[in-house]
TORBA-214354 format. One record per residue (C-alpha): x, y, z; residue number from 1. Coordinates in nm, 2 decimals. Layout:
# residues N
      X      Y      Z seq
      X      Y      Z NUM
...
//
This chain:
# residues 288
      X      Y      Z seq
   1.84  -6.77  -0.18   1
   1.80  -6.41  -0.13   2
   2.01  -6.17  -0.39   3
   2.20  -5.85  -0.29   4
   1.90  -5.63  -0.44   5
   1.68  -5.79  -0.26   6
   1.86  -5.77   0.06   7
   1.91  -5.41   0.05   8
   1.53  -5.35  -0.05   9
   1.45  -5.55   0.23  10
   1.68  -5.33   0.47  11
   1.51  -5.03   0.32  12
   1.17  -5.17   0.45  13
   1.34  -5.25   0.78  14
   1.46  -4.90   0.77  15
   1.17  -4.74   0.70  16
   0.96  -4.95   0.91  17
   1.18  -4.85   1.27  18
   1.17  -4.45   1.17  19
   0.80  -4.48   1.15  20
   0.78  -4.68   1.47  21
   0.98  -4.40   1.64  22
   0.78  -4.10   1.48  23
   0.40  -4.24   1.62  24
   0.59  -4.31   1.93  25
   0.74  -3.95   1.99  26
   0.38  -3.85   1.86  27
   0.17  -4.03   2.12  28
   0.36  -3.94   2.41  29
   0.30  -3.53   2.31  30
  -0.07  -3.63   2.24  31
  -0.28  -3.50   2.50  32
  -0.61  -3.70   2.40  33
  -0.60  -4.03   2.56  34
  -0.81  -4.21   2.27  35
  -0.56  -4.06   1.97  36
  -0.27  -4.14   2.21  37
  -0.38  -4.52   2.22  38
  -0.43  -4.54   1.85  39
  -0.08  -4.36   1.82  40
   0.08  -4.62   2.02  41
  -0.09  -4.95   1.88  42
   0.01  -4.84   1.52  43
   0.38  -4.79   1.68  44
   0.38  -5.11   1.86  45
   0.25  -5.24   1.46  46
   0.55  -5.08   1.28  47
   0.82  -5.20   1.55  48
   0.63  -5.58   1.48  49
   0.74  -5.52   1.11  50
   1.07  -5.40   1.17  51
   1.08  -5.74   1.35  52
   0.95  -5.92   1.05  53
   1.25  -5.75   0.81  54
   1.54  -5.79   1.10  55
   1.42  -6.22   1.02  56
   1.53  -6.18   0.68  57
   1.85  -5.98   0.77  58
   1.97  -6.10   1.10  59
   2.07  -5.73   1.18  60
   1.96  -5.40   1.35  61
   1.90  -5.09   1.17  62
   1.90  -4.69   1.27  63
   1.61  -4.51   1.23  64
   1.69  -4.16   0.99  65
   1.63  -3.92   1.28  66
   1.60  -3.65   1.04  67
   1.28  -3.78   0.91  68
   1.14  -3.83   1.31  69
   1.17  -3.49   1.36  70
   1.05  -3.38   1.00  71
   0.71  -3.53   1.07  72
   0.70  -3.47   1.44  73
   0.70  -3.12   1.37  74
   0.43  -3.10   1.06  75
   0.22  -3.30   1.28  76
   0.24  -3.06   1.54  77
   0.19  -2.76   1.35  78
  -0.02  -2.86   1.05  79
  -0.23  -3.13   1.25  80
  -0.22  -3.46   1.38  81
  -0.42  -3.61   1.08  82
  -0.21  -3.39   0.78  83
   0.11  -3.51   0.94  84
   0.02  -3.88   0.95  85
  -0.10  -3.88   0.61  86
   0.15  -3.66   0.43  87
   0.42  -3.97   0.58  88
   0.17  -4.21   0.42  89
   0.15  -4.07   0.14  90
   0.51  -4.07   0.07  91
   0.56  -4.45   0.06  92
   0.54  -4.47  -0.34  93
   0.92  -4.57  -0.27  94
   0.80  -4.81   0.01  95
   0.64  -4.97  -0.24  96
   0.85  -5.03  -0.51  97
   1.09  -5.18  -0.26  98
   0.79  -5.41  -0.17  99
   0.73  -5.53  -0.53 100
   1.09  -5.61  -0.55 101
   1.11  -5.83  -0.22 102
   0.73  -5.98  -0.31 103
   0.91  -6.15  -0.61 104
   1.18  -6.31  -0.40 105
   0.94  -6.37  -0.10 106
   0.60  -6.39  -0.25 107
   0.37  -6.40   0.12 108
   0.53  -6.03   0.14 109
   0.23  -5.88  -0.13 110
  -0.06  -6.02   0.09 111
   0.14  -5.92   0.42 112
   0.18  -5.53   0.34 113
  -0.18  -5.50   0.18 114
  -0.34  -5.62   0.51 115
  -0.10  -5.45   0.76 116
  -0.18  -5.13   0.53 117
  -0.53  -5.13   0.54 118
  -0.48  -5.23   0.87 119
  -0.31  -4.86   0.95 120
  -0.58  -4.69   0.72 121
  -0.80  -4.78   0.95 122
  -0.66  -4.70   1.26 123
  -0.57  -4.31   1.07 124
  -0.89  -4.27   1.02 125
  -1.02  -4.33   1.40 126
  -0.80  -4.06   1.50 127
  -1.00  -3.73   1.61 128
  -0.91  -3.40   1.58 129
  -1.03  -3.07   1.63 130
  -0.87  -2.86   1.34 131
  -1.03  -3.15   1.09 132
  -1.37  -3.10   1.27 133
  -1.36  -2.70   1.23 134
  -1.23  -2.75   0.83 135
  -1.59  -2.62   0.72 136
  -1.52  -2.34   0.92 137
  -1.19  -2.26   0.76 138
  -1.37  -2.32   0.35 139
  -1.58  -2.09   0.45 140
  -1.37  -1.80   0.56 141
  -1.11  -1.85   0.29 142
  -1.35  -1.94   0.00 143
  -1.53  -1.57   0.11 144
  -1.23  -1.41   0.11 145
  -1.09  -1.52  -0.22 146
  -1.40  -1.45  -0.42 147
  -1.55  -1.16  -0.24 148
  -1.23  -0.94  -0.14 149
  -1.02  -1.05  -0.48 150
  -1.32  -0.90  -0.69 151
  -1.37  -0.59  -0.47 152
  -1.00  -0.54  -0.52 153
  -0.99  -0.59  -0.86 154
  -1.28  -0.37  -0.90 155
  -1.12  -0.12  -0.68 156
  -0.85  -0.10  -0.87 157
  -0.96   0.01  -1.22 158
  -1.18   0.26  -1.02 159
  -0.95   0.42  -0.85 160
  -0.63   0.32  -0.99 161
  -0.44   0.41  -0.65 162
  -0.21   0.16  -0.52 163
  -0.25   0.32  -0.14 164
  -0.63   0.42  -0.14 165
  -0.70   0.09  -0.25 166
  -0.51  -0.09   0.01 167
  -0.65   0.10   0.27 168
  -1.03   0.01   0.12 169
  -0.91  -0.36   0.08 170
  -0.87  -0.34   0.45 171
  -1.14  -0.22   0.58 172
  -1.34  -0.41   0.35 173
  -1.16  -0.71   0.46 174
  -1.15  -0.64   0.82 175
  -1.52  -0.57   0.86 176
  -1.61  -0.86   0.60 177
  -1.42  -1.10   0.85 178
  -1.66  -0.96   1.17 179
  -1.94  -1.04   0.95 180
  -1.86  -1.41   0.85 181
  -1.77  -1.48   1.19 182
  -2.09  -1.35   1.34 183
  -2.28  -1.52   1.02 184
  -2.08  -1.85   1.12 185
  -2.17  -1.84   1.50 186
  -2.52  -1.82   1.43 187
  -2.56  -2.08   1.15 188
  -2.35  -2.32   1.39 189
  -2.54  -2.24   1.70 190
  -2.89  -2.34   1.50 191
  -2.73  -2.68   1.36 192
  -2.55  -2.80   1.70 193
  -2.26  -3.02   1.71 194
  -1.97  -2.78   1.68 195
  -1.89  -2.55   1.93 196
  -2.00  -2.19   1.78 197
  -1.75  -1.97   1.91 198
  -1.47  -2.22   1.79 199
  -1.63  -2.21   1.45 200
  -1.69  -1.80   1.44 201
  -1.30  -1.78   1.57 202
  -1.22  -2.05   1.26 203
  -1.40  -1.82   1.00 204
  -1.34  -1.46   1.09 205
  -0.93  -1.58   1.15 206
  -0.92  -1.78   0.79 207
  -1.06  -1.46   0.68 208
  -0.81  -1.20   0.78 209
  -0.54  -1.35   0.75 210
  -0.62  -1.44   0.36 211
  -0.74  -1.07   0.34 212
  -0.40  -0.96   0.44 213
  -0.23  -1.16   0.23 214
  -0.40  -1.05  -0.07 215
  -0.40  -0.64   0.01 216
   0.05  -0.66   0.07 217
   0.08  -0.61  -0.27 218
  -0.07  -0.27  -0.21 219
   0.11  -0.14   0.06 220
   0.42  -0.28  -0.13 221
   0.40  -0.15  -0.47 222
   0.35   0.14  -0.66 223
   0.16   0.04  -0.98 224
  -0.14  -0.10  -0.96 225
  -0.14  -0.29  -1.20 226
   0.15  -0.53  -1.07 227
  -0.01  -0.47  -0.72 228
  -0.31  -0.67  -0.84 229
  -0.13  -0.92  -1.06 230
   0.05  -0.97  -0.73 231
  -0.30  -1.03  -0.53 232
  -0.39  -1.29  -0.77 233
  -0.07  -1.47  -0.78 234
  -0.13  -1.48  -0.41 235
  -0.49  -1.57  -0.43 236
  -0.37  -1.90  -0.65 237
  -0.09  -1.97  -0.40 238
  -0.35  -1.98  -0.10 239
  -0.53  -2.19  -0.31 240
  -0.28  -2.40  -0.40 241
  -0.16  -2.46  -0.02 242
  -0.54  -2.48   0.13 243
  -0.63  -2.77  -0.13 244
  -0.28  -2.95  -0.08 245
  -0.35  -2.95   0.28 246
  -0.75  -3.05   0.24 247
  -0.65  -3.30  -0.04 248
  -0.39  -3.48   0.23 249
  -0.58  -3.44   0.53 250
  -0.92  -3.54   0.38 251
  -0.87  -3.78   0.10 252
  -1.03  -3.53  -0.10 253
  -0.92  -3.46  -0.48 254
  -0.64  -3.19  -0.52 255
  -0.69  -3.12  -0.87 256
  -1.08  -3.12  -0.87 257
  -1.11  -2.86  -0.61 258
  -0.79  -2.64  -0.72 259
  -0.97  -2.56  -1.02 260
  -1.26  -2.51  -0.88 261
  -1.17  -2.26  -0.64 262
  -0.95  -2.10  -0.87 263
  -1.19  -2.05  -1.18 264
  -1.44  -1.91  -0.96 265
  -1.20  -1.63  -0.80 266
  -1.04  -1.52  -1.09 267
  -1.40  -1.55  -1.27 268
  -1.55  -1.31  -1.01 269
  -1.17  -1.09  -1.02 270
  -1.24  -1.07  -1.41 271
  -1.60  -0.99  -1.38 272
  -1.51  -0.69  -1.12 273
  -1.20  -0.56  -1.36 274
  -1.51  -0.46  -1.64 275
  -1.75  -0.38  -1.34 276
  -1.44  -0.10  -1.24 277
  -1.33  -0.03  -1.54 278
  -1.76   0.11  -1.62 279
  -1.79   0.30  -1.30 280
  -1.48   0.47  -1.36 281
  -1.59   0.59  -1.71 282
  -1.97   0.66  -1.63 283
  -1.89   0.81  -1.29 284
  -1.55   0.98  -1.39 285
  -1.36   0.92  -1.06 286
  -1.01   1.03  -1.10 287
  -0.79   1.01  -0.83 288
//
């Protein structure tokens, strides 16, 4: 006999099981590559078999939550394919308490959900995508751009100690740094093959300015340059932050590991450019 907690777990799972069905459904049929678009489809077909499963066990339809369809429609659409899936996957942790509940009732349950997970995992992982391929690209563009531009900045800024002039030379700086990378990246992916170079030098030089402008606002905002560049490094850690959340989902990679990592070595470089300022402003005597 199954209890009233255990019913509405298992209506949960039937729940939860339908929404998904919908969302690699609505997914596949806006997916242009025919490969990712069957792989979409036989993991929908998969969720719509356990919504099947559940409705045995309540002898009753349930609505998807549209909200959620649309939620993870669109983060797949922006952010990627791979992010999207995996960020929804990676949300279950409630999934699977209800699981552990049911599994007590209906024991089979525990075996059934390992295998029809692994199952997906595997399926996720055949998927291919072109802003996963070009990632490397992306590192290398942002990780530049943190450490190089956030120490000339900081450097900048004790020199001159001019919220305006040092904009401006963060710019430029920036600007003429992302050319560089690109051209750097088109080359050194032309000589190993497999990507496409131009994608890759596009990748680069675009990570590039765009986390170049990001960390020079602060400059063209405010007046002291002090909280300018405690701005820029607030910034610096929340492009950090955002890049490794969306690496750490989209790659099975660790969040913490490389959050720290990247972080330590851009404020590192930051501090070592504050002193490196802070010198050539006293031995030089620029006064601005």
């Amino acid at each position: 006999m199954i209890d009233e907690e255990t019913k509405l777990a298992i209506l949960n799972a039937q729940r939860s099981e339908i929404t998904e069905h919908f969302i690699y459904k609505k997914l596949a049929k806006s997916t242009k590559d025919s490969k990712n678009r069957k792989i979409l489809e036989h993991i929908s077909n998969d969720e719509l078999g356990h919504y099947s499963f559940w409705k045995s066990y309540t002898k009753r339809d349930v609505n998807p939550k549209k909200f959620i369809i649309w939620l993870y429609y669109f983060v797949s659409k922006i952010f990627g394919l791979t992010f999207g899936i995996k960020l929804m996957e990676s949300s279950e942790d409630v999934a699977q308490k209800n699981y552990n509940k049911i599994a007590k009732v209906i024991p089979e349950v525990g075996k059934l959900e390992k295998e029809e997970h692994e199952h997906e995992r595997k399926l996720i992982a055949m998927i291919n995508e072109e802003k996963l391929q070009y990632v490397g690209s992306v590192v290398l563009g942002l990780n530049d751009a943190l450490v190089e531009l956030t120490g000339a900045i900081a450097g900048l800024t004790f020199a001159f100690q001019n919220t305006r002039i040092v904009g401006v030379a963060g710019l430029i700086t920036g600007i003429a740094a992302s050319f560089s990378m690109a051209a750097s990246e088109y080359l050194s992916t032309k000589t190993e093959g497999g990507k496409n170079p131009f994608k890759a030098s596009v990748y680069t030089g675009i990570a590039y300015i765009f986390t170049t402008l990001f960390l020079i606002i602060p400059y063209f905002i405010l007046k002291n340059h002090f909280f300018a560049l405690g701005s820029t490094l607030v910034n610096a850690i929340i492009i950090i932050l955002i890049f490794n959340f969306y690496i750490s989902v989209a790659k099975d990679y660790s969040f913490k590991k490389r959050f720290w990592e990247m972080a330590l070595i851009s404020l590192g470089v930051a501090a070592l450019s504050f002193l490196i300022g802070l010198g050539v402003r006293a031995v030089i005597g620029v006064d601005i």
